[in-house]
N, C-alpha and C positions, 0 to 999 in steps of 0.2 A: 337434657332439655326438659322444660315442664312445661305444663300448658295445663289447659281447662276440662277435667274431668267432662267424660260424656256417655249415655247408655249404654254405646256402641260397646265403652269398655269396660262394661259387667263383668262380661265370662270369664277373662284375663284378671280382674282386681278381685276376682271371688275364690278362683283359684289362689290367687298371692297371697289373700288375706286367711284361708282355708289352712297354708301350707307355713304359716307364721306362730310361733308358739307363744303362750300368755296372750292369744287374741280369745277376746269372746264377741261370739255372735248369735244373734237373734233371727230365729227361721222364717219370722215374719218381718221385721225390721230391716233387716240384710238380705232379703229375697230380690229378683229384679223388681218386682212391683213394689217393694220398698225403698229401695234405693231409686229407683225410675221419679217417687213421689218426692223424696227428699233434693234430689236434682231438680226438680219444676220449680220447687219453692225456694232453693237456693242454688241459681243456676251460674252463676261468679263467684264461687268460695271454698270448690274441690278442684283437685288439682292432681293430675299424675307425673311421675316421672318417666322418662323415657331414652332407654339406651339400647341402641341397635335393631329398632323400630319392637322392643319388646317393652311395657311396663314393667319396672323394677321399684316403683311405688307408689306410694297413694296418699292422701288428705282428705278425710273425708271431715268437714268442717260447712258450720252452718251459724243462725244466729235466728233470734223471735224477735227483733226488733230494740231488744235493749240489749241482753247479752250474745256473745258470742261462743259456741261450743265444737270443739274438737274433739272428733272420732274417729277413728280406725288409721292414724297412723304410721305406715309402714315400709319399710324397705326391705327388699328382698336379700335374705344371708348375704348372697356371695358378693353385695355390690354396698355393703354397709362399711363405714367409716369414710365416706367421701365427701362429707356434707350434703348427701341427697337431703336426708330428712330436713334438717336443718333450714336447705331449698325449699323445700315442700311445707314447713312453714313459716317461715317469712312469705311465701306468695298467697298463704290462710291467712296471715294476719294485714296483709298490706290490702289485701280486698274485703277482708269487715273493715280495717279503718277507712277506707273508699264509700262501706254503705254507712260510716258514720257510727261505728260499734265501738266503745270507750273498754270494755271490760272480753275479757275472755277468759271461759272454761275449758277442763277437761277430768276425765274420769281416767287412772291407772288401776288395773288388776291390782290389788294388795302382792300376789304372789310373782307379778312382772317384774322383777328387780332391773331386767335392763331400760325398760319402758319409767321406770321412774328412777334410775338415773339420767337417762336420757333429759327428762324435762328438768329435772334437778339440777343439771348443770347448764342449764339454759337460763335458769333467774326465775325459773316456775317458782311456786310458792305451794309446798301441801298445806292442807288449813285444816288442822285436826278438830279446832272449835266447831264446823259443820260438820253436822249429821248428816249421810248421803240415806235419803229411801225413794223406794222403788214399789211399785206395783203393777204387776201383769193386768191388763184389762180387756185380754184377748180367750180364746177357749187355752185347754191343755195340749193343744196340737200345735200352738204356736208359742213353747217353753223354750227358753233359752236354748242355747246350743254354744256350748263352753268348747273351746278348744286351747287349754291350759295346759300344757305338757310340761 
């Protein structure tokens, strides 16, 4: 079953997202008070998966009003090749196109090779023409936290 991501299930999707390899996460951005803010502001467009009243994954997907952007991705090892994910986004993209969102992104690890087959064989497009950059605008206590195995 899928349904509509909610605070409630922090503890459970931080654990799955913690215990998934080629995930990276941010100590501030992925904390409950990050996710807590990005749920308020996008409260129709994450989504969990649900098997035997446990999380086996997750959508974390959002939009600024013109584009659409997916994050964290994931299905739990033992329950992948089912078409969850798959599930989990067709139900990210059928509610940006709901809030009227024409285009959508997403960012893969370089070193994710299953995460960018994954999208790859979905009709994703890598667009090597963009330059992806980034800057920190936080102190140094709130530095990435890479979990790339």
């Amino acid at each position: 079953m899928i349904r509509i991501m909610t605070q409630a299930d922090y503890e459970e999707i931080f654990v799955l997202w913690k215990s998934t390899d080629g995930m990276g996460l941010r100590s501030l951005d992925d904390s409950q008070q990050g996710i807590s803010a990005f749920l308020k502001r996008n409260p129709t467009t994450n989504f969990v998966a649900i098997d035997n009243d446990q999380i086996v994954g997750t959508i974390l997907c959002g939009h600024d009003g013109r584009r659409g952007y997916i994050y964290h991705t994931v299905v739990k090892d033992s329950c992948r090749n089912q078409g969850i994910a798959t599930q989990l986004v067709e139900a990210a993209i059928s509610a940006l196109q709901q809030e009227g969102i024409t285009r959508v992104c997403l960012n893969v690890m370089e070193a994710n090779e299953r995460g960018k087959s994954f999208w790859l064989n979905r009709g994703w497009e890598k667009k090597d023409f963009l330059g992806f950059y980034s800057k920190s605008i936080t102190d140094k206590e709130n530095m990435p936290l890479f979990n790339i195995k």
